[in-house]
GUVOKE-415063 format. One record per atom (N, C-alpha, C, O): residue number from 1; x, y, z; atom name. Coordinates in steps of 0.05 Angstrom, whole numbers, plus 5000, padded with zeros to 4 digits. Layout:
% GUVOKE-415063
(node NUM; (X; Y; Z); CA)
...
//
This chain:
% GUVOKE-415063
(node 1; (3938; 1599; 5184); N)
(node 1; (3922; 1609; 5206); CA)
(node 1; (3920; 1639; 5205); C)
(node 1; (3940; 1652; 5201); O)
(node 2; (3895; 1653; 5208); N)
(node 2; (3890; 1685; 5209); CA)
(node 2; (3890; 1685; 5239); C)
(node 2; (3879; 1670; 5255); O)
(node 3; (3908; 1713; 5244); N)
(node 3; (3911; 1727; 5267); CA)
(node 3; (3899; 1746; 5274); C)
(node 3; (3894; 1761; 5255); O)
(node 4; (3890; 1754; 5296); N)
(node 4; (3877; 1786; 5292); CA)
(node 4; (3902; 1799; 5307); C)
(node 4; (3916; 1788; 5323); O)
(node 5; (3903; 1825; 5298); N)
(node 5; (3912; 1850; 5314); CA)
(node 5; (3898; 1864; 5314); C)
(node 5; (3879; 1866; 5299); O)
(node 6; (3905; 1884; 5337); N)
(node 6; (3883; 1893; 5347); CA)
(node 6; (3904; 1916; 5354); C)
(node 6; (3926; 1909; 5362); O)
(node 7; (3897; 1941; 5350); N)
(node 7; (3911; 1967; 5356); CA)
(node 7; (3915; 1977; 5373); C)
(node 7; (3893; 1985; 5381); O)
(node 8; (3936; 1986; 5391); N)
(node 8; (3948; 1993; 5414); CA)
(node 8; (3966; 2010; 5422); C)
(node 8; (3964; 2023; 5443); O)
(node 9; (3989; 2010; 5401); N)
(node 9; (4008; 2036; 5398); CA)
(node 9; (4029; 2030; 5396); C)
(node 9; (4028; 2007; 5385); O)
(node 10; (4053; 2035; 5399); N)
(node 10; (4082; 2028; 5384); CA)
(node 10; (4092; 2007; 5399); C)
(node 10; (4111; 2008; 5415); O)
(node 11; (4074; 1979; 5390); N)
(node 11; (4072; 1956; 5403); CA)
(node 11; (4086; 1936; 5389); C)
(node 11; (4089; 1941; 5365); O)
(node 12; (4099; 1911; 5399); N)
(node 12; (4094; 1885; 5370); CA)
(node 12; (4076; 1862; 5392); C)
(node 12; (4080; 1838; 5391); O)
(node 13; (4062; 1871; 5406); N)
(node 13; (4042; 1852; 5423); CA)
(node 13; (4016; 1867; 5413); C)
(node 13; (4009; 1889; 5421); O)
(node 14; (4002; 1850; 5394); N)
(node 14; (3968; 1849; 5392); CA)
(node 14; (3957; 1854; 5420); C)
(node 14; (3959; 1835; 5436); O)
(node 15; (3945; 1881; 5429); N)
(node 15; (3922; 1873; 5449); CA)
(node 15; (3896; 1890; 5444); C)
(node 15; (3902; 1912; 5433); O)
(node 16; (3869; 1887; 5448); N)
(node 16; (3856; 1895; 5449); CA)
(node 16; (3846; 1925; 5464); C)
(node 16; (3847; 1928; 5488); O)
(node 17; (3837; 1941; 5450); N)
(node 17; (3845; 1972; 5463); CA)
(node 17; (3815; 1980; 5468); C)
(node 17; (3796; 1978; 5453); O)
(node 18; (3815; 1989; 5491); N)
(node 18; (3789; 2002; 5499); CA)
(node 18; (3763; 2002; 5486); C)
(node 18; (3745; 1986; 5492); O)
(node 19; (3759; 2022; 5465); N)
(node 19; (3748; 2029; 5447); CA)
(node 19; (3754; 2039; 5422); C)
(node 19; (3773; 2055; 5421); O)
(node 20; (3744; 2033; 5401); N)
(node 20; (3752; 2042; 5372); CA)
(node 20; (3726; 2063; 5360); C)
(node 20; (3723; 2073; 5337); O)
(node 21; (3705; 2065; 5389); N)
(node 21; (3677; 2072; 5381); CA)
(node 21; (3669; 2076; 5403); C)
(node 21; (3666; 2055; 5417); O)
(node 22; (3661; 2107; 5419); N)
(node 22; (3644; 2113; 5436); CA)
(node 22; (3624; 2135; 5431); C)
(node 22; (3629; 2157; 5421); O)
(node 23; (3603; 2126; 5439); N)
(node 23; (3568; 2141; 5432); CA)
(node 23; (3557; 2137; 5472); C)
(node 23; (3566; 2127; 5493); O)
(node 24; (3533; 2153; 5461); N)
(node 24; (3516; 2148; 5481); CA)
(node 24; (3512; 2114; 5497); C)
(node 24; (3498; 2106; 5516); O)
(node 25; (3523; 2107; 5487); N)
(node 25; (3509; 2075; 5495); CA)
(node 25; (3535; 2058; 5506); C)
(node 25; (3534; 2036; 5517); O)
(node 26; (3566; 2080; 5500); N)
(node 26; (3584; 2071; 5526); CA)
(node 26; (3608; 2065; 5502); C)
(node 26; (3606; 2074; 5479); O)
(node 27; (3625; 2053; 5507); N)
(node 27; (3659; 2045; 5499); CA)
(node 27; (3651; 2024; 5485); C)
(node 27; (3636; 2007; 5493); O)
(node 28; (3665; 2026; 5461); N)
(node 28; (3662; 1994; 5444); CA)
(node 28; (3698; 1987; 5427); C)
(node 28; (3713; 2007; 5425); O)
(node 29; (3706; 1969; 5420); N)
(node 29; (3717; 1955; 5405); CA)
(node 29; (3703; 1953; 5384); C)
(node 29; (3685; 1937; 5389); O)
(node 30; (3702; 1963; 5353); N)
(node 30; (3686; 1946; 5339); CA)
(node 30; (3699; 1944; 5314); C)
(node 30; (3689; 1937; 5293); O)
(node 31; (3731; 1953; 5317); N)
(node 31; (3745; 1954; 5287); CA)
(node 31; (3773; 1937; 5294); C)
(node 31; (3787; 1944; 5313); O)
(node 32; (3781; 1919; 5281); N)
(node 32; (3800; 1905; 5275); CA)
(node 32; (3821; 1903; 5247); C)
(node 32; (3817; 1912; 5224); O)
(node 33; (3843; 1888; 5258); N)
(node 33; (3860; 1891; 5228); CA)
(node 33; (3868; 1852; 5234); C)
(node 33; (3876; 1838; 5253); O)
(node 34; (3863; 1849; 5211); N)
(node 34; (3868; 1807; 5211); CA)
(node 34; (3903; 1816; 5193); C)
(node 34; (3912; 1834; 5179); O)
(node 35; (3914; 1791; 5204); N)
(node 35; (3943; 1784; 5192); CA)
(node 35; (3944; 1751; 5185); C)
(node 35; (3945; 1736; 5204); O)
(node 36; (3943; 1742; 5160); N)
(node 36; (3959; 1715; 5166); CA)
(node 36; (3984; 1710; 5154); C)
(node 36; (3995; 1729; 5143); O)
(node 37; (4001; 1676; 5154); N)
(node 37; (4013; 1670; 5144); CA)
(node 37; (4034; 1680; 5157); C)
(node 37; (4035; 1682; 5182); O)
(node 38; (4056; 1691; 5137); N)
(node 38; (4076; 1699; 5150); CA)
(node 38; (4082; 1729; 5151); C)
(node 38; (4105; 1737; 5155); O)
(node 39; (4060; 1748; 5147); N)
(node 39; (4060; 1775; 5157); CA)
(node 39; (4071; 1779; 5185); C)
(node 39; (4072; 1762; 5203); O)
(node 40; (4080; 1803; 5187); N)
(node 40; (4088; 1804; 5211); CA)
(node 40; (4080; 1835; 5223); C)
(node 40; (4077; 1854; 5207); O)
(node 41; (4077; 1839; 5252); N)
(node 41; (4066; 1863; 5248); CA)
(node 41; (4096; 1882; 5267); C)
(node 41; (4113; 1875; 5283); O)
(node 42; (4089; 1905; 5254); N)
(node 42; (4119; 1918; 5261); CA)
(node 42; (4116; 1944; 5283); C)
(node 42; (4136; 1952; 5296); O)
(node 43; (4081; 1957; 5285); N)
(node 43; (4072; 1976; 5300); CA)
(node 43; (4049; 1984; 5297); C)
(node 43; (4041; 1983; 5273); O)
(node 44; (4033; 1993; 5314); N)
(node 44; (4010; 2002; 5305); CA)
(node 44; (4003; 2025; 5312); C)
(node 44; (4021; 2037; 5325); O)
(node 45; (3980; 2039; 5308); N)
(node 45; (3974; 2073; 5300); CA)
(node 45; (3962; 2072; 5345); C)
(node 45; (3948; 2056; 5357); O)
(node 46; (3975; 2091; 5352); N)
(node 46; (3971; 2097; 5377); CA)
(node 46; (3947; 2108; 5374); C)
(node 46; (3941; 2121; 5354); O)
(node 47; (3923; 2102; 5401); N)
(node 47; (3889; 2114; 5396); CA)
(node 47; (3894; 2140; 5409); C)
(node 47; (3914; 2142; 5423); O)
(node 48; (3878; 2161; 5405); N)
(node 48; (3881; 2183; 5411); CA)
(node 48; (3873; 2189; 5440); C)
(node 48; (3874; 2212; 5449); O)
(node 49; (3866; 2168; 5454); N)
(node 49; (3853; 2171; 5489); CA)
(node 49; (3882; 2158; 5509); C)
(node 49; (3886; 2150; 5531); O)
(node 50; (3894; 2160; 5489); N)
(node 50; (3929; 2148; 5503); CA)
(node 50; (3928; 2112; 5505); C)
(node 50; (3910; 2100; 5493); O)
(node 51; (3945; 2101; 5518); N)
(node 51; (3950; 2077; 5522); CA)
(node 51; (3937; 2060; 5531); C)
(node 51; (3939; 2035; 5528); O)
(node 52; (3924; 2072; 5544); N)
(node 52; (3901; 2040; 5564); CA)
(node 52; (3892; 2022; 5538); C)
(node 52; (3889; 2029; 5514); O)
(node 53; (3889; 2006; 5547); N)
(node 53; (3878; 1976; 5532); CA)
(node 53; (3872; 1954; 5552); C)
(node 53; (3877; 1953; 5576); O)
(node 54; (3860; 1937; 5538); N)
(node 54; (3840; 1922; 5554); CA)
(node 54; (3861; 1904; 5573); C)
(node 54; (3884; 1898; 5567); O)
(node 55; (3844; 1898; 5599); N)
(node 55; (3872; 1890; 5616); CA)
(node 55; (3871; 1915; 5635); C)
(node 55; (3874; 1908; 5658); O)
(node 56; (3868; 1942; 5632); N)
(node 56; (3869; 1962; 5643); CA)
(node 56; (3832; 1956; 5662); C)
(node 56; (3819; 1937; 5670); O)
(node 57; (3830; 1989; 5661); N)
(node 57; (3811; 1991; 5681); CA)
(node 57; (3787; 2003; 5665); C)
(node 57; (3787; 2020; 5648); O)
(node 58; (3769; 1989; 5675); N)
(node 58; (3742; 1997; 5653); CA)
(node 58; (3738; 2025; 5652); C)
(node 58; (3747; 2036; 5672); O)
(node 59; (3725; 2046; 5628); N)
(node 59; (3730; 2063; 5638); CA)
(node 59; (3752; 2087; 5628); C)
(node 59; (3746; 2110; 5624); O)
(node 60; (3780; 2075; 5624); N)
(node 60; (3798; 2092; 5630); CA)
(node 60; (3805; 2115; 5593); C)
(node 60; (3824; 2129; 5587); O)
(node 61; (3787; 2109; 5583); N)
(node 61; (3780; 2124; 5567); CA)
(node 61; (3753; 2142; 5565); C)
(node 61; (3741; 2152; 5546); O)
(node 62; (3750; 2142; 5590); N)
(node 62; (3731; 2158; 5600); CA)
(node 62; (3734; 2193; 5588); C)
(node 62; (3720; 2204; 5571); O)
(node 63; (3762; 2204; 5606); N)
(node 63; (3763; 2233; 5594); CA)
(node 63; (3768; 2236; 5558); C)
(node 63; (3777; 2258; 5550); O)
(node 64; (3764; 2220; 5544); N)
(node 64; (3754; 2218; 5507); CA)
(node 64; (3720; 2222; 5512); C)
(node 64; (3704; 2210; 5527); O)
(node 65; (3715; 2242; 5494); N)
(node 65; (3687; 2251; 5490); CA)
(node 65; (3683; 2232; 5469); C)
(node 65; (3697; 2219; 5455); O)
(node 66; (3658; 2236; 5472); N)
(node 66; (3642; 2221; 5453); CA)
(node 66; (3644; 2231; 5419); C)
(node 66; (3646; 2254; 5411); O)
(node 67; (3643; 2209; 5405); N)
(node 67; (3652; 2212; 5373); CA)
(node 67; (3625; 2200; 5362); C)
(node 67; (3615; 2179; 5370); O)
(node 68; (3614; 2219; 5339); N)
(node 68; (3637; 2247; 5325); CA)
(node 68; (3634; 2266; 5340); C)
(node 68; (3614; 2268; 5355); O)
(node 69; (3652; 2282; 5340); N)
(node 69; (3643; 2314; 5348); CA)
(node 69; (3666; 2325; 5334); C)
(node 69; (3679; 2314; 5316); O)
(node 70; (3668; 2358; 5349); N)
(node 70; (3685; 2373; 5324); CA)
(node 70; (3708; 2366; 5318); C)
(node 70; (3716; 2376; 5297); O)
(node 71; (3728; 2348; 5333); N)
(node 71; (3755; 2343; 5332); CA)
(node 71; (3756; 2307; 5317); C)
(node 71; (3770; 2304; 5296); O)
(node 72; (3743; 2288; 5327); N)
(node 72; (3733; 2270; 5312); CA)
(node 72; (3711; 2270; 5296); C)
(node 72; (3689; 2268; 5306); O)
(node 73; (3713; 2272; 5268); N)
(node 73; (3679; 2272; 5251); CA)
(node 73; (3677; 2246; 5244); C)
(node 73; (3659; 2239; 5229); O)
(node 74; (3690; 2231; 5254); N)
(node 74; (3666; 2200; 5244); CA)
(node 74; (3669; 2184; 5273); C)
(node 74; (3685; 2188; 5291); O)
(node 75; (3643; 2159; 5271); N)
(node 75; (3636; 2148; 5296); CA)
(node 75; (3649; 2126; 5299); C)
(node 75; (3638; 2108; 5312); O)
(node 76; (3682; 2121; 5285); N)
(node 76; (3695; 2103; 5291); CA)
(node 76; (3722; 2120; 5291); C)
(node 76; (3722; 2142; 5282); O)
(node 77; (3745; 2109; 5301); N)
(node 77; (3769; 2115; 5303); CA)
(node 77; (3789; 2101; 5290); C)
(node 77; (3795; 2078; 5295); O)
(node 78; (3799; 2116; 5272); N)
(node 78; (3822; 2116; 5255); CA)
(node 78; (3844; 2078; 5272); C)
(node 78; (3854; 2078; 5295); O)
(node 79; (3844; 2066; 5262); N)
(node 79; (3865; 2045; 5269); CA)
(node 79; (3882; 2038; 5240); C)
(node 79; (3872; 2037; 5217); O)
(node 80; (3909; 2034; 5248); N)
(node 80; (3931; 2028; 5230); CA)
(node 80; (3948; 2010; 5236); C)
(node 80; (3943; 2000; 5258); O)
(node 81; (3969; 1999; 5225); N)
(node 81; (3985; 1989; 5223); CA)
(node 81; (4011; 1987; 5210); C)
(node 81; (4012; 2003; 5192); O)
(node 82; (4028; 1976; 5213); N)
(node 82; (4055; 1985; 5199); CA)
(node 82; (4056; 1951; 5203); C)
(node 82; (4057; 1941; 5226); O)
(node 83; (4056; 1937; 5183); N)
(node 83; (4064; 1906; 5173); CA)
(node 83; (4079; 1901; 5151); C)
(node 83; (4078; 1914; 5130); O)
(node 84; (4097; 1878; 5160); N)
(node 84; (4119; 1873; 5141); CA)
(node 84; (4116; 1850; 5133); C)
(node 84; (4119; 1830; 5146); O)
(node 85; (4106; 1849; 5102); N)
(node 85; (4108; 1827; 5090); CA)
(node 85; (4123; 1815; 5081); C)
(node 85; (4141; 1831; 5076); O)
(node 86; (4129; 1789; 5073); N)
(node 86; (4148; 1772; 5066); CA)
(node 86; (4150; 1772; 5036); C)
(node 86; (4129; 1766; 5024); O)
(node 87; (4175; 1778; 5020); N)
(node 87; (4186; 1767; 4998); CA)
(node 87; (4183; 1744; 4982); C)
(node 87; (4196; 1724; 4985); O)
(node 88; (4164; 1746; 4964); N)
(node 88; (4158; 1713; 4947); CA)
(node 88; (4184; 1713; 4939); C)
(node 88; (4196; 1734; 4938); O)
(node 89; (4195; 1687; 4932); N)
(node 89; (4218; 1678; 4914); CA)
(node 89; (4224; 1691; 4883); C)
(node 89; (4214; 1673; 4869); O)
(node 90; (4231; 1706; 4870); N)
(node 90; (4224; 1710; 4847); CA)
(node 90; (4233; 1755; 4852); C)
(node 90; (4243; 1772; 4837); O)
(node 91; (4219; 1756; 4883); N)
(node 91; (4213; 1790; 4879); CA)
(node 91; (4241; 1801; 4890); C)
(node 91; (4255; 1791; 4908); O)
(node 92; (4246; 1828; 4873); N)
(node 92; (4259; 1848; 4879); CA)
(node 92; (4257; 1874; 4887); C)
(node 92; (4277; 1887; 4891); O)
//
């Protein structure tokens, strides 16, 4: 089975975060990280508009300007992960 995670901050609970992408046309989600099998995830890259994630209050990435501009140059936001994969039989 494939999992999604979804970036949040020095988490081991997947939740969906605000936006990964805001323009004129409002707050979006539009970047993901999939895990299956027996990956495991260990943390992920904190967004730069702080902690809110979805569950929170619409919005609350409001004081984040709009991307790109001079501090963000591209129209999506950096998401990461720190995952720990499992050992085939055989590896050292």
């Amino acid at each position: 089975p494939v999992r999604c995670l979804l970036p949040v901050g020095p988490c081991c609970e997947p939740q969906e975060p605000i936006c990964t992408m805001k323009d004129h046309r409002g707050e979006r989600c539009l970047d993901y990280i999939w895990l299956s099998g027996a990956a495991r995830l260990v943390r992920t890259l904190m967004l730069p508009y702080g902690e809110a994630h979805a569950g929170g209050e619409a919005g609350a990435a409001a004081g984040f300007s709009r991307i790109p501009n001079c501090q963000w140059p591209s129209d999506h936001l950096a998401i990461g992960a720190e995952v720990l994969l499992p050992m085939r039989h055989g590896d050292e």
